[in-house]
C-alpha positions in Angstrom: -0.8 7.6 -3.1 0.5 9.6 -6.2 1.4 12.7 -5.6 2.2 14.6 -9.3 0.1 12.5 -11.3 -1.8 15.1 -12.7 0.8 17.5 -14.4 3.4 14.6 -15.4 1.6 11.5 -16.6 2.8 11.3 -20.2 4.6 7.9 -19.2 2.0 6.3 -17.0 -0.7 6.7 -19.4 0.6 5.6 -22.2 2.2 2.4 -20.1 -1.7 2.6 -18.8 -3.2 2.4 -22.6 -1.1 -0.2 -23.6 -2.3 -2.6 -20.7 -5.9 -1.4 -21.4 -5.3 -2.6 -24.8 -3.9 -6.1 -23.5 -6.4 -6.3 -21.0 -9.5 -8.0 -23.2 -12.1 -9.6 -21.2 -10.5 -9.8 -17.9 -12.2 -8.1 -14.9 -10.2 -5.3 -13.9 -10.3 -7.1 -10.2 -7.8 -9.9 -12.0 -6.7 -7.7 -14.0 -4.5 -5.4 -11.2 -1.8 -8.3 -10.9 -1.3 -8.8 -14.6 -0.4 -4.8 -15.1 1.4 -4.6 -11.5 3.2 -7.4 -11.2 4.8 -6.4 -15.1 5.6 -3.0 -13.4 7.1 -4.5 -10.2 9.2 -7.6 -12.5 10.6 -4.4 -14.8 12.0 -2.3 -11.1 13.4 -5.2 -9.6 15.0 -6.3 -12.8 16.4 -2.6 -13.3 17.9 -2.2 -10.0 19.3 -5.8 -10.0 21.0 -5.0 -13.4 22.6 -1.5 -12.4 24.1 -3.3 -9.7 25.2 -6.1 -11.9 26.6 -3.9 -13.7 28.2 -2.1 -11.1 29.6 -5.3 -9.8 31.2 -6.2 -13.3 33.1 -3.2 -13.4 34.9 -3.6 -10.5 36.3 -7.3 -11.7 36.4 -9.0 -8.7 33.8 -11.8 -10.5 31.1 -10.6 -7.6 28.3 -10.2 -10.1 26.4 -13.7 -9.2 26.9 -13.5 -5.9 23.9 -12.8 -4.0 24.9 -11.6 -0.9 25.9 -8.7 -2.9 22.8 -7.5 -3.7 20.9 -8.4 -0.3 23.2 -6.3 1.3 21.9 -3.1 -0.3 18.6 -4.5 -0.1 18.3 -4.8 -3.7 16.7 -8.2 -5.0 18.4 -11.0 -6.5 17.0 -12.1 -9.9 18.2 -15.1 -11.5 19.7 -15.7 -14.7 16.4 -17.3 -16.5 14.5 -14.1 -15.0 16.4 -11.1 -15.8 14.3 -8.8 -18.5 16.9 -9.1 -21.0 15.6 -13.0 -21.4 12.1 -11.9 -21.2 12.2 -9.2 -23.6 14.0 -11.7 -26.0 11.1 -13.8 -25.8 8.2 -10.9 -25.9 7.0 -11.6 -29.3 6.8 -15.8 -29.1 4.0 -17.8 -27.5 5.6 -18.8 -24.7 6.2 -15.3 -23.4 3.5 -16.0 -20.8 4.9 -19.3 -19.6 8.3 -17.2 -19.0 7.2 -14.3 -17.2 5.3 -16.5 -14.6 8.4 -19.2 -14.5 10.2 -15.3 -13.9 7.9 -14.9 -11.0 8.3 -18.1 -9.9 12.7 -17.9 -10.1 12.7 -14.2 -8.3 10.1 -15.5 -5.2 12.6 -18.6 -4.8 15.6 -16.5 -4.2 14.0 -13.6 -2.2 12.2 -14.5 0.9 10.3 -11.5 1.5 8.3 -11.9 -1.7 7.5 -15.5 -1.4 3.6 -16.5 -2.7 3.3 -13.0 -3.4 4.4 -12.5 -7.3 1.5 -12.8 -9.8 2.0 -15.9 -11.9 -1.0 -15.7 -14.4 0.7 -14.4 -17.7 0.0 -17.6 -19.5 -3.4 -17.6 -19.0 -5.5 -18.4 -22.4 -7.2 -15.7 -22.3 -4.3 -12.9 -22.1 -3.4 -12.6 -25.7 0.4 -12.9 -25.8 0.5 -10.7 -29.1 -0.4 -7.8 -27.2 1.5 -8.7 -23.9 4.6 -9.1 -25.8 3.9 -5.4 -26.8 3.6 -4.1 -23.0 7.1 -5.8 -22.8 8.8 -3.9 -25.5 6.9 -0.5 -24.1 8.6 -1.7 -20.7 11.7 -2.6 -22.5 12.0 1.0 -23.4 11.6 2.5 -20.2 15.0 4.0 -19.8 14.8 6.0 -22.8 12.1 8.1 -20.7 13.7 11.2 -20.1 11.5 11.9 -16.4 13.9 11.2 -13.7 15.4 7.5 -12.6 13.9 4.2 -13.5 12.8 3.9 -10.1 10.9 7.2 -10.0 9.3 6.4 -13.4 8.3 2.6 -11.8 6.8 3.8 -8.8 4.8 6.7 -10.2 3.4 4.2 -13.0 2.2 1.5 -10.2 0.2 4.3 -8.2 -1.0 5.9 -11.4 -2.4 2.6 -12.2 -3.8 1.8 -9.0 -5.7 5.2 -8.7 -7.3 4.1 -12.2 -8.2 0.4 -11.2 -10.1 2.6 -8.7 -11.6 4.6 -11.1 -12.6 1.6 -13.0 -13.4 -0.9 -9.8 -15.7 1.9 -8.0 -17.1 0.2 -5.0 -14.3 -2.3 -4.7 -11.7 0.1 -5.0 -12.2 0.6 -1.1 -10.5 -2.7 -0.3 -7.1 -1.3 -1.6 -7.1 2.9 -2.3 -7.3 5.6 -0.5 -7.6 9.2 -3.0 -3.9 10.8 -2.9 -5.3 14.1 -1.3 -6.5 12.3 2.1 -3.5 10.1 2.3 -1.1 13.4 1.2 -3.6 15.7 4.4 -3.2 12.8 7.1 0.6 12.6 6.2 1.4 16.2 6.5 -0.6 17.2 9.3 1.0 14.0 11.4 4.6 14.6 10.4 5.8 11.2 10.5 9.7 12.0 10.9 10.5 8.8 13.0 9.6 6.5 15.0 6.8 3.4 14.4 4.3 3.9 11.7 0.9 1.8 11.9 -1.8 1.3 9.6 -4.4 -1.7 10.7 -6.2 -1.8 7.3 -3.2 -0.7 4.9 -4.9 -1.7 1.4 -2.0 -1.1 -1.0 0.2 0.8 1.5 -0.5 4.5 0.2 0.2 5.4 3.8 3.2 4.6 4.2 4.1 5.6 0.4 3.3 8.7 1.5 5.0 9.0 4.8 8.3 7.6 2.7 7.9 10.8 0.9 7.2 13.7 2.7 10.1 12.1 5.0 12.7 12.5 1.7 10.6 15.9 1.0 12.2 17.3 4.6 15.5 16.0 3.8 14.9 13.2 6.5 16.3 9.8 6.7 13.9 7.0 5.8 15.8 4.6 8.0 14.4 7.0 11.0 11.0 5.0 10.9 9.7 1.6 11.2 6.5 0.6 9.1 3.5 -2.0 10.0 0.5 -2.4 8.8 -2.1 -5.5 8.2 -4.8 -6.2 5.6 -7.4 -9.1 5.6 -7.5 -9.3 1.9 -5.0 -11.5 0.5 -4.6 -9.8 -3.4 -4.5 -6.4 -1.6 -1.7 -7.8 0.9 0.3 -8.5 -1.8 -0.4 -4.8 -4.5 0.9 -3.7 -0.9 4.1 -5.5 -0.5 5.0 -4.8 -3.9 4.4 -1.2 -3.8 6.6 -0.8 -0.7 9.4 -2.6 -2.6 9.5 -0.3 -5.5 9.7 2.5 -3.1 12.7 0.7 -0.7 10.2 0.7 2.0 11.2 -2.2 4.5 7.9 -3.1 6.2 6.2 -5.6 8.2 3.3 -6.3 6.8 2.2 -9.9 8.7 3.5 -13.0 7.3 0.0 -13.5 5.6 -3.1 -11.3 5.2 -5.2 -11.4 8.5 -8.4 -10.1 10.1 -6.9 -6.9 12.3 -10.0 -7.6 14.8 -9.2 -11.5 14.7 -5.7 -12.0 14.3 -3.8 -8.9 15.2 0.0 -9.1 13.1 1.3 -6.5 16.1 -0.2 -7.0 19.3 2.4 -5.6 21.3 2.9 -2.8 19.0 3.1 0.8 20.5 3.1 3.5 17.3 4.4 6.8 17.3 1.9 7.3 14.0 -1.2 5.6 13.1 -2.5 6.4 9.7 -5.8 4.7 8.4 -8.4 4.1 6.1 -10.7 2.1 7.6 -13.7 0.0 5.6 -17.0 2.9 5.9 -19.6 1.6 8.2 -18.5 -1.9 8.0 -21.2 -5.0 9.7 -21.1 -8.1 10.5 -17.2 -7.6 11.7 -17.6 -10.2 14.6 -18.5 -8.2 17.2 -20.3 -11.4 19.3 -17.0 -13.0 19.5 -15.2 -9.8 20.8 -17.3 -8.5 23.9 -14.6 -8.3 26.7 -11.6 -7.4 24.3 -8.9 -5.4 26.0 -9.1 -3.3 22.9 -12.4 -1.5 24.1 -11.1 0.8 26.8 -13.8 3.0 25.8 -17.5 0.8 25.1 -18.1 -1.9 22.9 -18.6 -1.3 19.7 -21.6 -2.3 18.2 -22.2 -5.2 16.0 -23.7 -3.7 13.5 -20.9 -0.5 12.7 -17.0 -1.4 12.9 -16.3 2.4 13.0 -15.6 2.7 16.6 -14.2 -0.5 16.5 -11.3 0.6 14.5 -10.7 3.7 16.3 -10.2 2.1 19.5 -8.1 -1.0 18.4 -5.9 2.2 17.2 -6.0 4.2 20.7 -4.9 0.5 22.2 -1.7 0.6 19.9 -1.0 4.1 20.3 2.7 4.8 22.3 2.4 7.3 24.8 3.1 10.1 22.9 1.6 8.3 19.9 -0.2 10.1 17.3 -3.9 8.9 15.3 -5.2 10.6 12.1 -8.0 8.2 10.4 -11.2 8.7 7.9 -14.8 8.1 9.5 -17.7 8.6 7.7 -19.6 11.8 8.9 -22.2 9.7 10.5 -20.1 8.7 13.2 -19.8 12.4 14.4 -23.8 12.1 15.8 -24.3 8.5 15.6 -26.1 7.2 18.8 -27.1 3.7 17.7 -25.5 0.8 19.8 -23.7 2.8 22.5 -21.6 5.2 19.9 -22.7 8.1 21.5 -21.5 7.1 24.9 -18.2 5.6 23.5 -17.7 8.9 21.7 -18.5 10.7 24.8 -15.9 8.4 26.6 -13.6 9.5 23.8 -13.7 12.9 24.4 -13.5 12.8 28.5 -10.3 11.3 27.6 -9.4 14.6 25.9 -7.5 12.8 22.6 -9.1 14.7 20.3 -6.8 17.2 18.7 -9.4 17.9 15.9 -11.4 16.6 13.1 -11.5 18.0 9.5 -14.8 17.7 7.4 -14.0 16.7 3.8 -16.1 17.8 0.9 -18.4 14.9 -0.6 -17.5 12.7 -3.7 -13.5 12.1 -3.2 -13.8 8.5 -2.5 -14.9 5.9 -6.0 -16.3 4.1 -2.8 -18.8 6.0 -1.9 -20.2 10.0 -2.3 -20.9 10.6 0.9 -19.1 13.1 3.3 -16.3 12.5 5.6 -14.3 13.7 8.5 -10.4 13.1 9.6 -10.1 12.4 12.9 -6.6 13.7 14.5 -6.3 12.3 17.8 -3.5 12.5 20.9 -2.3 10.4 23.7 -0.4 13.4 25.0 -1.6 16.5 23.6 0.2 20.0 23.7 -3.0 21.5 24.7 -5.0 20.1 27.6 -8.8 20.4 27.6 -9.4 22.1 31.3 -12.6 20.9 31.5 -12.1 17.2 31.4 
């Protein structure tokens, strides 16, 4: 997720207490789309203008056309749901009604973002007073004198995501992963090209931070190809948005889906698999999966989806492909319902490269200890013994 939010946050906190402020009785749960889809409205509205713009100056009366924009993979935004009509309207009481008729206009012309735009601005109990206040604070953005728009944007929606986390504790798993496990799994894996996976991809941290150490080593983000999955349909969409504030093209599914259930990729081979699975999960199904092609090395059992996971990743690793996940430490000694024989299998196979114990209390989710598992299909070093 972010990765300067700690020495440079004088923008995303104060866009942060602002939307506190609006926030009143809503559950932060709800809350998320209200604050992210204002974030996501104000980038696609500021790229779409500097191209307008752009477009204008050359005088060749290209400005509406929307091919223009698609091109460059920039959104189209239609007239009634540029920011310049919504910030006319911030302080009225209709300002609701025309951010979600906004959302509503933008998912109409852009494919890729159809059904996933909030469009609960006019709810009653969002007091419009205040939201029309977050507008003028995002109105203002460009006067922020921290880099581009898009930088400013994109810092802000992970900066609030990491404090919905904060906020959400236990829930938070569904959707964040702390910045310094995503930022260790991205640097030790070095995802310079190629297919990048991640089964359970909450909000798409992953793949945030994959875009970024790529531009970080002067690589060429075109040089990879993302995909990822998540069962839970608000978190699908935090995801999609994130990636398009970053440029990230990605296939994501066409819906949220369950990875065990209804697997978005199945003939996917990756070059990099990145995940966070859910700690410890039960009750995944495991009745309904016994003979799955996915368990190469034991059934998992029904009771822990840990194992689970970490094979359906093995399964859609290339030959050369690349794993780095969290487990929770228990699955290191675990011997209840065959893990000890499926890890034993594991490690005949010789794809463990290593696995890094992490100190307690990083995740909101939970304090207990975990361990990143780096694993190989094709290893530099071969285990002799195995």
């Amino acid at each position: 997720m972010a990765t300067n939010n700690t020495a440079d946050i004088g923008f995303e906190k104060q866009i942060w207490d602002a939307a506190c402020v609006l926030r009143g009785n809503i559950d932060a749960s709800e809350y998320k789309s209200v604050v992210l889809g204002l974030i996501f409205l104000k980038y696609i509205s500021d790229r779409f203008d500097e191209k307008y713009q752009a477009l204008v100056a050359e005088g060749d009366g290209f400005e509406e056309d929307v091919d223009e924009y698609i091109s460059e993979g920039i959104f189209f935004v239609p007239e009634n749901a540029r920011w310049s009509v919504i910030a006319s309207k911030a302080h009225t009481a209709e300002i609701g009604t025309v951010i979600d008729d906004a959302m509503r206009a933008i998912e109409k012309e852009n494919k890729r973002l159809k059904d996933i735009l909030p469009k609960n601005f006019a709810r009653p109990e969002l007091d419009k007073r205040r939201l029309g206040d977050v507008v003028d604070l995002f109105t203002n953005i460009k006067m922020v004198e921290a880099g581009s728009s898009r930088d400013i944007l994109g810092r802000t929606y992970e900066y609030c995501l990491s404090k919905f986390a904060e906020q959400e504790g236990k829930l938070a798993g569904e959707f964040y992963t702390p910045a310094c496990v995503v930022r260790t799994l991205v640097e030790v894996l070095q995802p310079y090209n190629g297919r990048v996976y991640d089964p359970c991809c909450g909000s798409g941290g992953m793949f945030v931070q994959s875009a970024k150490f790529i531009e970080n080593h002067a690589g060429n983000l075109s040089d990879i190809s993302v995909f990822g999955q998540d069962s839970n349909p608000t978190t699908w969409k935090m995801a999609q948005m994130n990636l398009a504030i970053r440029g990230i093209e990605a296939n994501l599914g066409s819906y949220n889906a369950d990875t065990f259930f209804n697997d978005c990729h199945p003939t996917l081979r990756a070059d990099y698999i990145m995940a966070n699975p859910p700690f410890n999960l039960s009750d995944w199904g495991a009745d309904k999966l016994k003979d799955d092609v996915r368990w190469q090395y034991g059934t998992p059992p029904a009771g822990n989806a840990n194992f689970a996971w970490l094979q359906h990743m093995v399964y859609h690793l290339a030959p050369n492909g690349k794993i780095g996940m969290v487990l929770a430490n228990g699955s290191l000694s675990s011997q209840s319902g065959g893990e000890g024989e499926i890890r034993k299998n594991i490690i005949n196979a010789d794809l463990v490269e290593c696995i890094v114990a992490m100190p307690t209390q990083l995740f909101y989710t939970t304090g207990i200890p975990v361990s990143l598992w780096f694993l190989s299909k094709n290893k530099a070093y071969r285990n002799p013994y195995t």
